[in-house]
N, C-alpha and C positions, 0 to 999 in steps of 0.2 A: 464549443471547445472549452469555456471556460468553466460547465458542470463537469466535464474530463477530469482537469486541473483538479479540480476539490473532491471529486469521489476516493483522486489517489491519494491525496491529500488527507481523507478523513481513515484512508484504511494506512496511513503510514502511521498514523498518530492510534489507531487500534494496533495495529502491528507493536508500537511501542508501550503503550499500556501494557499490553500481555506481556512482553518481555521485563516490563517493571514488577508486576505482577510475581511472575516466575521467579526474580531474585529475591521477592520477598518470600515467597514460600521455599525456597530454597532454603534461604535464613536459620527458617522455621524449621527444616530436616521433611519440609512433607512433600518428596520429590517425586511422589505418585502425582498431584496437584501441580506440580511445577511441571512437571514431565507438558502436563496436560495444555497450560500456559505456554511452553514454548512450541507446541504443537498448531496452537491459534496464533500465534506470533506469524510462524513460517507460512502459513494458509493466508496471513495475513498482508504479509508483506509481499508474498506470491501474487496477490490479487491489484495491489499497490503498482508491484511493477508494470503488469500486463494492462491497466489502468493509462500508465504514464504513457509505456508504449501507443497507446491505441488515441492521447491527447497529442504525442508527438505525431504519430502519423496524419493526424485530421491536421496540424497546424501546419505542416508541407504541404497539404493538399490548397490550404484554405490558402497558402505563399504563394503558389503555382498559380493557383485560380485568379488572384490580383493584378500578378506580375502580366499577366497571359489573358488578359478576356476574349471572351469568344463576341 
């Protein structure tokens, strides 16, 4: 569970780089590049979520399993 945690962890923090990323070349006027940066933001933060989701699911299960042994 707790590799879950940090994989979503390490793609929110890529999510955010690209988005920092993005306004600096925005800055810049080079929004073919920037385009490109918020396109790996959203893939980024896409994967972040489905990530979380899938650390949240196992941590229900692993509550369930506790509360509840067989």
């Amino acid at each position: 569970m707790k590799d879950s945690h940090q994989k979503a962890a390490e793609y929110h923090e890529l999510a955010a780089h690209a988005h920092r990323a993005d306004a600096a070349q925005h800055e810049k006027g080079d929004h073919q590049t920037g385009h490109e940066h918020s396109r790996q933001a959203l893939e980024h933060s896409r994967r972040a979520y489905e990530l979380t989701q899938e650390a949240h699911a196992k941590s229900g299960e692993q509550k369930a399993t506790l509360a509840n042994p067989a």
